[in-house]
Backbone as numpy.savetxt, mean C-alpha at the origin, in Angstrom:
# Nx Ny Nz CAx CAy CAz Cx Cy Cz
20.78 -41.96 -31.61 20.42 -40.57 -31.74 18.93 -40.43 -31.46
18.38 -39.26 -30.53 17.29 -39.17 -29.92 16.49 -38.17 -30.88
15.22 -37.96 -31.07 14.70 -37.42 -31.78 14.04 -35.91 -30.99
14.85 -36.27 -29.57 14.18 -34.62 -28.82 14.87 -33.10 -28.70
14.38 -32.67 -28.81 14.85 -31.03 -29.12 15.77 -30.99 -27.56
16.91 -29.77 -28.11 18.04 -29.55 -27.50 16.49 -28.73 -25.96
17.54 -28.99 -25.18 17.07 -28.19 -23.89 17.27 -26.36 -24.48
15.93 -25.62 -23.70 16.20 -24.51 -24.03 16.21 -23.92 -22.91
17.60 -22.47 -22.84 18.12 -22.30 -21.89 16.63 -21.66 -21.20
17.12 -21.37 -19.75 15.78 -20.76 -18.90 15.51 -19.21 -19.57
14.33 -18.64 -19.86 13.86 -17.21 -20.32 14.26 -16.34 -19.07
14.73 -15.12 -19.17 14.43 -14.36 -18.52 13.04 -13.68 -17.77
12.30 -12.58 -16.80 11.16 -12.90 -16.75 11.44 -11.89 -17.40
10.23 -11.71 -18.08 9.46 -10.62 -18.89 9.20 -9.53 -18.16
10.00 -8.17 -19.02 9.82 -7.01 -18.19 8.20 -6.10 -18.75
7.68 -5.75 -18.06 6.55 -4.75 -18.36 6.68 -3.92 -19.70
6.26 -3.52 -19.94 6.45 -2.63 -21.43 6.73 -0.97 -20.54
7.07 -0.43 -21.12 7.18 1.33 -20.55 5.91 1.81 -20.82
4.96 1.80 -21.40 3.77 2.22 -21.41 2.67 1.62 -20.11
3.10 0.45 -19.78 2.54 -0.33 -18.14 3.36 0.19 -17.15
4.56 0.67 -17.36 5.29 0.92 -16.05 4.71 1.99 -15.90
4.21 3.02 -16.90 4.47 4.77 -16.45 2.77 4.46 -16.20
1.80 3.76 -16.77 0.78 3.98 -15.99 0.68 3.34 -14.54
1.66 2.32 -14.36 1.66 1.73 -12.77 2.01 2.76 -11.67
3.49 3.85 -12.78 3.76 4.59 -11.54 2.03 6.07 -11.40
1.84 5.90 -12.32 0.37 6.87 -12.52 -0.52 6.61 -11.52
-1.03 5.55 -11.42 -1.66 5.12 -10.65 -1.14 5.12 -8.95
-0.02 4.53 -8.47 0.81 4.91 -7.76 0.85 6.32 -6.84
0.92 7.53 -7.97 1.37 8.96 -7.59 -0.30 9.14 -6.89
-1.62 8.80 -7.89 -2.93 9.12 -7.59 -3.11 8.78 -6.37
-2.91 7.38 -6.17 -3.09 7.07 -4.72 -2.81 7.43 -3.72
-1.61 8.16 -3.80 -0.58 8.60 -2.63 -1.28 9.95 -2.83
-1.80 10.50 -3.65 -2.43 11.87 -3.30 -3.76 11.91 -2.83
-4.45 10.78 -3.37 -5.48 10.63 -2.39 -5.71 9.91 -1.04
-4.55 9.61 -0.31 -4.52 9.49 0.65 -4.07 10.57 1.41
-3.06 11.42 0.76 -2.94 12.75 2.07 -4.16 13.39 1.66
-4.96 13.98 0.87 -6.12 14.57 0.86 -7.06 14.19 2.02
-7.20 12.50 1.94 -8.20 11.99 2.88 -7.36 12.47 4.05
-5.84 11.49 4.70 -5.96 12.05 6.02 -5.49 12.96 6.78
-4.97 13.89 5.71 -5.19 15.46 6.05 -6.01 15.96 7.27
-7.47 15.97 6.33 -7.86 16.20 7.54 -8.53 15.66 8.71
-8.69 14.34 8.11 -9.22 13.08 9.06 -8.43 13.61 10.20
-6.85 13.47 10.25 -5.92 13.80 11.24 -6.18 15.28 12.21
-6.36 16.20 11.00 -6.58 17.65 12.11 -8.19 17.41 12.44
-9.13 16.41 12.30 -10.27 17.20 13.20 -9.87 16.10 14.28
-9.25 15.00 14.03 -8.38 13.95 15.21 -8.10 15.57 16.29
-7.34 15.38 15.66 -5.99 16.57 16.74 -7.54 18.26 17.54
-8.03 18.12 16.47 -8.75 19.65 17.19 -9.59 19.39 18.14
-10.42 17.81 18.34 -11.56 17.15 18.99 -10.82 16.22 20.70
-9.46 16.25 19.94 -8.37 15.68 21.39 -8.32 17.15 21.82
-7.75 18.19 21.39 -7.73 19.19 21.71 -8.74 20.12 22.71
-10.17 19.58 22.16 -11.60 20.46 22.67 -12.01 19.40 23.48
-11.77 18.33 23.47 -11.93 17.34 24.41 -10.99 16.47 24.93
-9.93 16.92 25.94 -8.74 16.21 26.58 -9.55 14.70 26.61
-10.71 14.13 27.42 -10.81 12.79 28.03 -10.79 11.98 26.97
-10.75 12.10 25.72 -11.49 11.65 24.51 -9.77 11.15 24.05
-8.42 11.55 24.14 -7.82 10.93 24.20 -7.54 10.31 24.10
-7.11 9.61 25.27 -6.91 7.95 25.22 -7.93 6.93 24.57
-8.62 7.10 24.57 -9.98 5.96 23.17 -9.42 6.51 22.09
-9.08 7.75 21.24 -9.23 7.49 20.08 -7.46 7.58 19.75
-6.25 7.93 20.58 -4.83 7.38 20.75 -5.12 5.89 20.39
-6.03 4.89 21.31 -6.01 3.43 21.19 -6.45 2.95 19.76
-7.82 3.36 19.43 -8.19 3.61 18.20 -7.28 3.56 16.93
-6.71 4.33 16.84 -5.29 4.95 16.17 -4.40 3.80 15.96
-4.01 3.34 17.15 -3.26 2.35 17.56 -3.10 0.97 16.46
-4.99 0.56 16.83 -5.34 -0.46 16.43 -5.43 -0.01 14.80
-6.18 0.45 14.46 -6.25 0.72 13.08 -5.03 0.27 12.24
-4.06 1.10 12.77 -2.40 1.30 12.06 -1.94 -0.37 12.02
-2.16 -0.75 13.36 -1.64 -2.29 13.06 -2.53 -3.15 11.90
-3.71 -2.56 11.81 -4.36 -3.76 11.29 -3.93 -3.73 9.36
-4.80 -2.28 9.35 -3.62 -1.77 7.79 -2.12 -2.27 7.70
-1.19 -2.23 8.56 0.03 -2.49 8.47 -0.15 -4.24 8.29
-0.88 -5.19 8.76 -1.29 -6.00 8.57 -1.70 -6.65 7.20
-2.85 -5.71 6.82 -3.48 -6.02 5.51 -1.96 -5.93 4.15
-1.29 -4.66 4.44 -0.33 -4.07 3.50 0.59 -5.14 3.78
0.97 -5.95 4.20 1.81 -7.22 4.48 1.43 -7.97 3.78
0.08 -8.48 4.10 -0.14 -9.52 3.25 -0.34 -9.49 1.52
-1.13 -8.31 1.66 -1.08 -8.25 -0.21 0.25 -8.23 -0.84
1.50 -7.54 0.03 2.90 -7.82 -0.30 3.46 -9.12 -0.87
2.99 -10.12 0.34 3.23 -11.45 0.72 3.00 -12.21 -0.80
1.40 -11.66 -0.88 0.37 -11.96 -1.84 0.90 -12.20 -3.16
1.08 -10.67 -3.43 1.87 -10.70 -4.58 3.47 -11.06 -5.55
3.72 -11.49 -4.66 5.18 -11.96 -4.83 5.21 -13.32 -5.57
């Protein structure tokens, strides 16, 4: 007879408390509102300056382009990150 304690089954993981979830989704809602605030109108003086200036276009379409991938990039990895 061995003197070591029975195996204990595996824990479940530990869920957040409801007072961390509702400020995660808090935080969450803020963000998402301060991002359409910001590119609100980041986007319409985009659109009014393509508009008042056709040649200007294609640089800031490419612009656009690049940006989106690189964010879509970053937002991957902190995904990745956090897991």
């Amino acid at each position: 007879m061995s003197n070591s304690a029975p195996a204990e089954p595996p824990t479940a993981p530990q869920r957040q408390q409801p007072s961390q979830e509702s400020n995660r989704n808090l935080q969450l809602v803020i963000m998402m509102l301060l991002a359409v605030v910001v590119l609100l109108p980041v986007g319409g003086f985009l659109i009014y300056l393509i508009w008042r200036h056709p040649s200007l276009a294609t640089p800031i379409t490419t612009a656009v382009a690049v940006i989106s991938v690189i964010l879509t990039l970053v937002g991957i990895l902190i995904a990745i990150l956090k897991r």
